[in-house]
VEXVOTI-349022 format. One line per 8 residues: number of its first residue (from 1); their letters; for each residue z, y, x of C-alpha. Coordinates in nm, 4 decimals. Layout:
<pts>
NUM> A> Z/Y/X | ...
</pts>
This chain:
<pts>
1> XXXXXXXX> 0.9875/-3.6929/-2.6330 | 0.8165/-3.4281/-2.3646 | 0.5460/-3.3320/-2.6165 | 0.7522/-3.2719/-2.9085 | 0.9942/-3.0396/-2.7461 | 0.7970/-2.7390/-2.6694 | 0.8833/-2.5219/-2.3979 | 1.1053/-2.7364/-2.1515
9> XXXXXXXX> 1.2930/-2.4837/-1.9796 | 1.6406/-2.3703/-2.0844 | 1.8424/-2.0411/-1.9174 | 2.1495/-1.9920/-2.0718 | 2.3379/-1.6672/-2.0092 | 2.7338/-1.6186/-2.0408 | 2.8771/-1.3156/-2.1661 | 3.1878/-1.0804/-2.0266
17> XXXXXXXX> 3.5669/-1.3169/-1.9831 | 3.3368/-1.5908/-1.9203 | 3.1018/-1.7545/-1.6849 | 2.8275/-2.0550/-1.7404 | 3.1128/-2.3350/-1.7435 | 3.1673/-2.2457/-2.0748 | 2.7880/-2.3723/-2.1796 | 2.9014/-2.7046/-2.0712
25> XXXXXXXX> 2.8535/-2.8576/-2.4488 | 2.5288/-2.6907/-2.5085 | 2.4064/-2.8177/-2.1711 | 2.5107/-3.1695/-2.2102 | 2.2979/-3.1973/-2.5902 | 2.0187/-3.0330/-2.4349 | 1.9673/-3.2426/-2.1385 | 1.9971/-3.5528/-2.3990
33> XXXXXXXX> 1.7050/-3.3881/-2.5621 | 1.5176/-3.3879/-2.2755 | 1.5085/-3.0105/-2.1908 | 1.5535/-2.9275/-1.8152 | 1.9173/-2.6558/-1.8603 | 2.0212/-2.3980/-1.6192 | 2.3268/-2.1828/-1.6457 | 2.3351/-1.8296/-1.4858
41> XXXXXXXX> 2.6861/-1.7493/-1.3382 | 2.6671/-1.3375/-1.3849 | 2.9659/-1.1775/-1.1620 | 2.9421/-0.9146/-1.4425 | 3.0203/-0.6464/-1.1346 | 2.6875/-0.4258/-1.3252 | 2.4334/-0.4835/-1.5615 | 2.1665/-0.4430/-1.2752
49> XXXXXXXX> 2.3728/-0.7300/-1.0846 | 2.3677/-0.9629/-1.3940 | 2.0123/-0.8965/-1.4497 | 1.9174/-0.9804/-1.1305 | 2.1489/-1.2946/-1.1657 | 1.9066/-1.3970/-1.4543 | 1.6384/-1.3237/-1.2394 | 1.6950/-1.5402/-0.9858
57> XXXXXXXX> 1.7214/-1.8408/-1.1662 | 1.4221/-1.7848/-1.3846 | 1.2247/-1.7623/-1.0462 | 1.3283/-2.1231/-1.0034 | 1.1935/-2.2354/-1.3236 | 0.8600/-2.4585/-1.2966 | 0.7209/-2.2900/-1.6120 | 0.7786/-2.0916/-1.9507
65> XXXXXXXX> 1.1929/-2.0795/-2.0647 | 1.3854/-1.9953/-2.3293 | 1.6044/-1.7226/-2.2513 | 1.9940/-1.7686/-2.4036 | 2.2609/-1.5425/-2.4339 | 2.6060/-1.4989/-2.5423 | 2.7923/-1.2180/-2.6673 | 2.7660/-0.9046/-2.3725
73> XXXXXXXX> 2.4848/-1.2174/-2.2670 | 2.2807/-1.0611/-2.5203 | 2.2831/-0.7230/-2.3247 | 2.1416/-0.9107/-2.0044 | 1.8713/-1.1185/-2.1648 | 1.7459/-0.8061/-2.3729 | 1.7142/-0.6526/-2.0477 | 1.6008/-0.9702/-1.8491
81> XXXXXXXX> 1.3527/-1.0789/-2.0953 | 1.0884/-0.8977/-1.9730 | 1.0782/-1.1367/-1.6725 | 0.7156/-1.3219/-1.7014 | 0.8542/-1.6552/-1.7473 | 1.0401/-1.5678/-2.0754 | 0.8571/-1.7310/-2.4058 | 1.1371/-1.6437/-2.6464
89> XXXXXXXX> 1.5123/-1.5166/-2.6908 | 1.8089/-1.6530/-2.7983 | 2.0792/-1.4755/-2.9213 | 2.4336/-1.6451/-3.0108 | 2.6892/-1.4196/-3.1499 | 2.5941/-1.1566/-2.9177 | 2.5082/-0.7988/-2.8397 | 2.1145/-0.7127/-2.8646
97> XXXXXXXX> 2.0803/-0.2892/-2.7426 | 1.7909/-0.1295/-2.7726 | 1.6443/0.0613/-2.5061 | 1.9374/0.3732/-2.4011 | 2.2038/0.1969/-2.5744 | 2.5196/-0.0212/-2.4026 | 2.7673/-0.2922/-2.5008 | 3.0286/-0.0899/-2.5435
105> XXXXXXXX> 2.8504/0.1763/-2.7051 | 2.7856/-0.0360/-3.0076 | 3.1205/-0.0632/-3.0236 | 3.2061/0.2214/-3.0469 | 3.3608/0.3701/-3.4008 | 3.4534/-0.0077/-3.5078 | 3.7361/-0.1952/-3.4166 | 3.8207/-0.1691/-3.0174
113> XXXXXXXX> 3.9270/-0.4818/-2.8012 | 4.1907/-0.5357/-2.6662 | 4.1439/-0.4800/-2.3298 | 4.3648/-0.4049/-1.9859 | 4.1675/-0.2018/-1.7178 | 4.2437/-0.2746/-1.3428 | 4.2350/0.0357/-1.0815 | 3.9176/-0.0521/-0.9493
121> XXXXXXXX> 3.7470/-0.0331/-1.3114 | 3.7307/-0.4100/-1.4202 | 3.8356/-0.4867/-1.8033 | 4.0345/-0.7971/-1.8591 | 4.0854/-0.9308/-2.2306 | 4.4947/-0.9337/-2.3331 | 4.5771/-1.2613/-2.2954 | 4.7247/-1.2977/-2.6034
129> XXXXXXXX> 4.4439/-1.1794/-2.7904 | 4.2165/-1.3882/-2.5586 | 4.3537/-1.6764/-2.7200 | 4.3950/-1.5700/-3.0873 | 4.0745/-1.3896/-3.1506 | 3.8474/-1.4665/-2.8352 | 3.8611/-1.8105/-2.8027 | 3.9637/-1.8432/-3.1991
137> XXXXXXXX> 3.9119/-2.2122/-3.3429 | 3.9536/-2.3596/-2.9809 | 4.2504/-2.5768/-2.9417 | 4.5399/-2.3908/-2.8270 | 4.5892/-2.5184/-2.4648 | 4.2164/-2.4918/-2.3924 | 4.2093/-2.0984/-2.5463 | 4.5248/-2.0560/-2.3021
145> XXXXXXXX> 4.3137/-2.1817/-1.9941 | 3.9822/-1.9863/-2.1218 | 4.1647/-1.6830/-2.0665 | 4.3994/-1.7482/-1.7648 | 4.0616/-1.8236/-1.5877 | 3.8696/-1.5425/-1.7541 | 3.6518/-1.2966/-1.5056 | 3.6836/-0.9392/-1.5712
153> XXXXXXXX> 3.3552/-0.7512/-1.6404 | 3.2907/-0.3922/-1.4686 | 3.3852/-0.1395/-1.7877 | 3.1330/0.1218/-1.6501 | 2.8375/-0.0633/-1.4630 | 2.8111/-0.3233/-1.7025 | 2.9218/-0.2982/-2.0717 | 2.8683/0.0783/-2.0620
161> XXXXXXXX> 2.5849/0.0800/-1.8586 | 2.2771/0.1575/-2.0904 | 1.9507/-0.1115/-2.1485 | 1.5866/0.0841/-1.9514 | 1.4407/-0.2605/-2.1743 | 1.4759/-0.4469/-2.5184 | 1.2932/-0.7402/-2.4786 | 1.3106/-0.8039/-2.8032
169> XXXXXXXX> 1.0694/-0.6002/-2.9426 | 0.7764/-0.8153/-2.7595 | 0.9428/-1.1577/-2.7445 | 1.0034/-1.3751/-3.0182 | 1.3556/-1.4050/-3.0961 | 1.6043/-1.6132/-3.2523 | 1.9702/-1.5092/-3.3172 | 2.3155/-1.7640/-3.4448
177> XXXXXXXX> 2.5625/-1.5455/-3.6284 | 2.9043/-1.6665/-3.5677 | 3.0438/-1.6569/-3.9638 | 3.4009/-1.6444/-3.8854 | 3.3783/-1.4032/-3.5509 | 3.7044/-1.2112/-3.4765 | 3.5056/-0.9897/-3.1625 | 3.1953/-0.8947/-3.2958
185> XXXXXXXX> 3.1605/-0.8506/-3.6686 | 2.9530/-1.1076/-3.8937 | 2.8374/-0.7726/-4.0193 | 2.7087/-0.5998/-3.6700 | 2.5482/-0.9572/-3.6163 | 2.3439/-0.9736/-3.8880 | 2.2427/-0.6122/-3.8534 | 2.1010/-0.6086/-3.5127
193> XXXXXXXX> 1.9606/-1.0095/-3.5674 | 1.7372/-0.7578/-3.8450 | 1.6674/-0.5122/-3.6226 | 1.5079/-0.7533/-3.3684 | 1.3284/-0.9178/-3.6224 | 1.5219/-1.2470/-3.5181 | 1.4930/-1.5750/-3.6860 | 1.8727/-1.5534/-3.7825
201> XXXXXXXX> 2.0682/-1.8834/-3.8299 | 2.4623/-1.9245/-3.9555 | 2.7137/-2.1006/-3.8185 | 2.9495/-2.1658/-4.0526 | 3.3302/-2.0553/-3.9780 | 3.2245/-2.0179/-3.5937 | 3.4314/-1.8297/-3.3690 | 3.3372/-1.6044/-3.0975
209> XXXXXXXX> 3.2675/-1.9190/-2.8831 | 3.3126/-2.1784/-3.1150 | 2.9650/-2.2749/-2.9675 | 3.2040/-2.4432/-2.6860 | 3.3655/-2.7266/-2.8945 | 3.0949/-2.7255/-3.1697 | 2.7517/-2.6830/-2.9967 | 2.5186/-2.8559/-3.2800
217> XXXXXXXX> 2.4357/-2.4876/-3.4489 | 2.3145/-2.3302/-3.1639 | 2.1308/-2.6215/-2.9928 | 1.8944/-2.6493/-3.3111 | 1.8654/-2.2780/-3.2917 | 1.7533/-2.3114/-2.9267 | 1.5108/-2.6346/-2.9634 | 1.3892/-2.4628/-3.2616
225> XXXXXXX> 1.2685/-2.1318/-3.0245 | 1.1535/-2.3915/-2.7854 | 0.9397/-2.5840/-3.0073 | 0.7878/-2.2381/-3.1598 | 0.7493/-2.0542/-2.8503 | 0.5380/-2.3460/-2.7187 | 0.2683/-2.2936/-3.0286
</pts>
């Protein structure tokens, strides 16, 4: 099995009203591939921090890795890509900036989330629409503990804050567009997959995270940039 699955590192990054528990699925297939799986745990307090997040587990890695990320995920890896050890990019239903442009800014004109904003500057998701939109596709009581345990992401330092790198334009990349996403449009997705110049893959009537419960879409899109990258 080690020589047909190419580049043997995974680093997969969560995105904002998450953390890396949520990769649990993804982790568990990839393992029983044979791949050797970390998950960042970004406190999402700044970009800088989550970069440097990424950065410290890719210094662990014994060789080459694919780099994964998830929604505002997509933000860090385009920035943390650049790290030496990174053979490829993964995007799954996430956010890839260019260089000078934020999360939030390419957000900005479409539809807005629904978000509350605590004193200190830290966006939480309305519960509510945590469950209905965010965690759409999930069952119920799991979407209601997804966003009772979500972590709040820094509105200013980290989705606002704007990419100094886009990784993307000098690492192969790979991107899953999330058919039936509630959070970021199909549309956007498929847009900014082109952009890249991103082997783009559909999942079919995926949620925002319906990589959680069904994994199978974005693990072939993963062992498919591991396989290539290693050519």
């Amino acid at each position: 099995m080690a020589q047909d699955i190419g580049v043997r590192n995974i680093v997969l990054v969560h995105g904002a009203w998450a953390d890396g528990s949520g990769w649990r699925a993804v982790y568990d297939a990839l393992v029983a591939e044979g791949y050797s799986v970390s998950a960042v745990q970004n406190p999402l307090t700044s970009l800088a921090d989550d970069v440097a997040a990424v950065d410290r587990v890719l210094d662990r890695q014994d060789g080459p890795a694919i780099l994964v990320g998830h929604s505002y995920g997509g933000a860090v890896i385009s920035e943390a890509g650049d790290h030496e050890k990174v053979a490829a990019l993964v995007y799954v239903a996430a956010f890839a900036p260019d260089v000078g442009e934020s999360t939030f800014g390419l957000l900005a004109g479409g539809p807005q989330p629904p978000i509350e904003v605590s004193a200190d500057g830290f966006a939480f998701f309305q519960r509510d629409a945590f469950i209905a939109a965010f965690a759409s596709g999930l069952d119920p009581a799991f979407a209601a503990f997804l966003a009772d345990v979500q972590v709040p992401v820094s509105v200013e330092a980290a989705g606002s804050a704007p990419l100094s790198v886009a990784a993307w334009h000098d690492k192969p990349s790979w991107y899953v567009v999330a058919t039936d996403d509630h959070i970021i449009p199909p549309a956007a997705q498929q847009q900014m997959a082109a952009r890249a110049g991103a082997t783009m893959v559909e999942d079919p009537g995926a949620g925002h995270i319906g990589f959680v419960v069904n994994p199978e879409v974005t693990v072939g899109a993963i062992i498919a940039a591991a396989r290539a990258a290693a050519n």
